[in-house]
C-alpha positions as CSV (number, residue, x, y, z in Angstrom):
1,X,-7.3,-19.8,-13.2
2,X,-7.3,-20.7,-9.9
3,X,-3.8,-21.2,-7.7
4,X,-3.5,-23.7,-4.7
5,X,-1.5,-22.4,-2.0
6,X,-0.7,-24.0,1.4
7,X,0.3,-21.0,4.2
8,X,1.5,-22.0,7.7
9,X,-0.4,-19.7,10.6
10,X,-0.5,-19.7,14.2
11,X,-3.2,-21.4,15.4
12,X,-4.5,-18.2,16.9
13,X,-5.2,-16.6,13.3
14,X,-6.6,-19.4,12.2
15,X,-9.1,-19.3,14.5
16,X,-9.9,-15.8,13.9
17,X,-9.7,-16.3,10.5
18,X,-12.5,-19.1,10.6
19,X,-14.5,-16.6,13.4
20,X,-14.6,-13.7,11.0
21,X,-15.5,-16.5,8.0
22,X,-18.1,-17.9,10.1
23,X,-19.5,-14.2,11.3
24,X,-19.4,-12.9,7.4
25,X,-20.8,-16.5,6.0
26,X,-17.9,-16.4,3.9
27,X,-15.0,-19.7,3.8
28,X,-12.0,-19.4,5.5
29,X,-10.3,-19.2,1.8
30,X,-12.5,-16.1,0.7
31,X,-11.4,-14.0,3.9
32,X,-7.7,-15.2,3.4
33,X,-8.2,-14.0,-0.4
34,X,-9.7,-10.7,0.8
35,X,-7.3,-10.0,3.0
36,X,-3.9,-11.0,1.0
37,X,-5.5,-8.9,-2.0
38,X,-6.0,-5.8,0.6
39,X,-2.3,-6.5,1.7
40,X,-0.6,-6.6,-1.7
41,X,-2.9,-3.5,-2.7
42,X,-1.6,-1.7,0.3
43,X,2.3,-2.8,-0.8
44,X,2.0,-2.1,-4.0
45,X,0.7,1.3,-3.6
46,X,3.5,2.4,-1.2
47,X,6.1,1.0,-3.8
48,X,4.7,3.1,-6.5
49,X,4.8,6.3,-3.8
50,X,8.5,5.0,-3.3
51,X,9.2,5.3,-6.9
52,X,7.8,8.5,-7.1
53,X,9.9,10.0,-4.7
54,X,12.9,8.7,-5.9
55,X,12.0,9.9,-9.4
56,X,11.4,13.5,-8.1
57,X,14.9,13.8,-6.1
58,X,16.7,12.5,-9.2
59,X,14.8,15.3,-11.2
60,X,16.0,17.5,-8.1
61,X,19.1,16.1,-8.4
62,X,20.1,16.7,-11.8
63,X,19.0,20.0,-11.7
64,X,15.1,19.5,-13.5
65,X,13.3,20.1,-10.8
66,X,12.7,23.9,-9.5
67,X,13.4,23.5,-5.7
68,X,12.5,26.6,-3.7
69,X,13.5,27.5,0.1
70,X,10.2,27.7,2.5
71,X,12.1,30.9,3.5
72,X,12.5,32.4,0.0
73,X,8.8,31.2,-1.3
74,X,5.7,33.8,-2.2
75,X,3.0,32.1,-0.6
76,X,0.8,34.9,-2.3
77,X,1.4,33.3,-5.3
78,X,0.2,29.9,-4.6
79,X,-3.6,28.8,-6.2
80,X,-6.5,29.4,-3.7
């Protein structure tokens, strides 16, 4: 299924939006798709690295995750 959308833009992106289309022999609609798809990639990879932090310090937190001091670590012991 296929979603209409109406998006305000400068005018200035709009031309370079219809450049690149023209240059690529794409439509002004596939570079739009293109690059909102990139976009909300991009987003939703970062969220999913923001959850993951904030799981690991609430494993650190409560105590479930081993924590060690760059001071107190064996580096010897790390895999090559």
């Amino acid at each position: 299924m296929v979603a209409k959308m109406t998006v305000k833009l400068p005018e200035a992106l709009r031309r370079r939006a219809k450049a690149v289309a023209a240059l690529r022999g794409e439509t002004v609609s596939e570079v739009m798709r293109a690059a909102l798809a990139e976009y909300v990639a991009e987003v939703m990879e970062e969220a999913d690295d923001v959850r993951a932090v904030a799981e690991i310090e609430a494993r650190i937190a409560a105590g479930e995750e081993k924590v060690t001091d760059w001071a107190e670590a064996d580096l010897d012991d790390l895999p090559a």
